[in-house]
C-alpha positions in Angstrom: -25.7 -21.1 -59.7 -25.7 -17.7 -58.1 -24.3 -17.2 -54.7 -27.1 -15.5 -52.5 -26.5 -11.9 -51.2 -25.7 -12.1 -47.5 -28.3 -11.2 -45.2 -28.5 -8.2 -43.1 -28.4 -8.2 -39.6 -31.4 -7.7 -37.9 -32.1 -4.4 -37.0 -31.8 -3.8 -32.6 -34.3 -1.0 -31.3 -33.7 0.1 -27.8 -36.7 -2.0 -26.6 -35.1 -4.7 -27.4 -31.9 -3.8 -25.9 -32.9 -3.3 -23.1 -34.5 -6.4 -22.7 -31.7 -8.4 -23.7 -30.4 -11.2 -21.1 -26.4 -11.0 -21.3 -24.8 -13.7 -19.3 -21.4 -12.8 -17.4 -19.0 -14.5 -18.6 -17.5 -18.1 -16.5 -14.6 -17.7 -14.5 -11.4 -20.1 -15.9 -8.5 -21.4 -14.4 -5.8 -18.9 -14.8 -8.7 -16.3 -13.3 -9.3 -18.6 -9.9 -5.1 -18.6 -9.6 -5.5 -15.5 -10.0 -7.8 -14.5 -7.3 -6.0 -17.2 -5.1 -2.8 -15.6 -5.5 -3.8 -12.2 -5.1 -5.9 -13.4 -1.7 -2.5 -14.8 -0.4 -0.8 -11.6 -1.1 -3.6 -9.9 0.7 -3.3 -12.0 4.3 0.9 -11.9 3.9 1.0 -8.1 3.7 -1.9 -8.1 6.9 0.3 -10.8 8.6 3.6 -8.3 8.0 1.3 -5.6 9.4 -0.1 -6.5 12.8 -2.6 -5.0 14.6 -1.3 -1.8 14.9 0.1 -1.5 11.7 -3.4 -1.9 10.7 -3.9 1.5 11.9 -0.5 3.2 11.8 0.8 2.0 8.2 3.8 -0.3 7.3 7.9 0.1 7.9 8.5 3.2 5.8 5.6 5.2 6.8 6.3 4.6 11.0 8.8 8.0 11.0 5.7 9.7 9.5 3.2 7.7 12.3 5.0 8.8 15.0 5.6 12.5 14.9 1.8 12.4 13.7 1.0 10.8 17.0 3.4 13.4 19.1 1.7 16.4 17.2 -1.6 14.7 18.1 -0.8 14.6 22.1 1.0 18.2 21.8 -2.3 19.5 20.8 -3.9 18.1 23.3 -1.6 19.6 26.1 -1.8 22.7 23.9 -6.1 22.5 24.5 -5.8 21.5 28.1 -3.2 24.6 28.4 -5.3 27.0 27.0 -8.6 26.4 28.9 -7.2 24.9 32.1 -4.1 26.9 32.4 -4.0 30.3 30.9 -3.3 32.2 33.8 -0.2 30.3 34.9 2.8 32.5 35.2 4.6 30.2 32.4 1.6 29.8 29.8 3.6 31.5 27.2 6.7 30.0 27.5 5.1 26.3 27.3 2.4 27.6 24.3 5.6 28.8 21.9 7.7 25.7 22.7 4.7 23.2 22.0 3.4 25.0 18.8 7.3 25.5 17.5 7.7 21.6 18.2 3.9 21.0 16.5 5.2 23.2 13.6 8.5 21.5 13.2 6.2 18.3 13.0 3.9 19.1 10.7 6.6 20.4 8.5 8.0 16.9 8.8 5.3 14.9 7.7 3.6 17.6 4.7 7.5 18.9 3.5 9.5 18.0 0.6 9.3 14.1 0.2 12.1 14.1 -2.3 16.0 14.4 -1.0 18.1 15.7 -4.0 
């Protein structure tokens, strides 16, 4: 006897592509560890964080968080000193010794990351 040619596939249109039902596939074991795991990792490093850590960023950012949050306050003495003080005999002095500290900051925090 002769073997039969195989069949060919039947042919898609996009109709009925579109139309298809595709179920995603079920979840197993090693993909529920998985999740479990990665969910305890989640709440250790939140735990490690605290509250303001939350906000501010872990152990090797905090040098970066704090002379963020002392440029942040010198510009706000810098604002109140230009529209509440700017006829005080010593405006000038106190203006170039804030914005020389705010510069030194910010050249902190967006200079060279890399110490070679």
């Amino acid at each position: 006897m002769a073997a039969k040619p195989p069949s060919s596939p039947p042919h898609a249109t996009l109709e009925n592509l579109s139309e298809a039902k595709v179920s995603p596939p079920k979840p197993d074991r090693k993909a529920h560890n998985e999740a479990a795991h990665f969910a305890h990792e989640e709440n250790m490093h939140k735990s490690k964080l605290g509250w303001v850590g939350a906000v501010w960023g872990s152990k090797s950012e905090k040098p970066g968080n704090i002379a963020a949050i002392v440029a942040i306050v010198l510009l706000g003495f810098v604002g109140v000193l230009i529209f509440r003080y700017s006829e005080w005999e010593l405006f000038s002095e106190t203006l170039t010794a804030m914005m020389s500290t705010i510069s030194l900051i910010l050249g902190y925090l967006f200079g060279s990351s890399s110490r070679d």
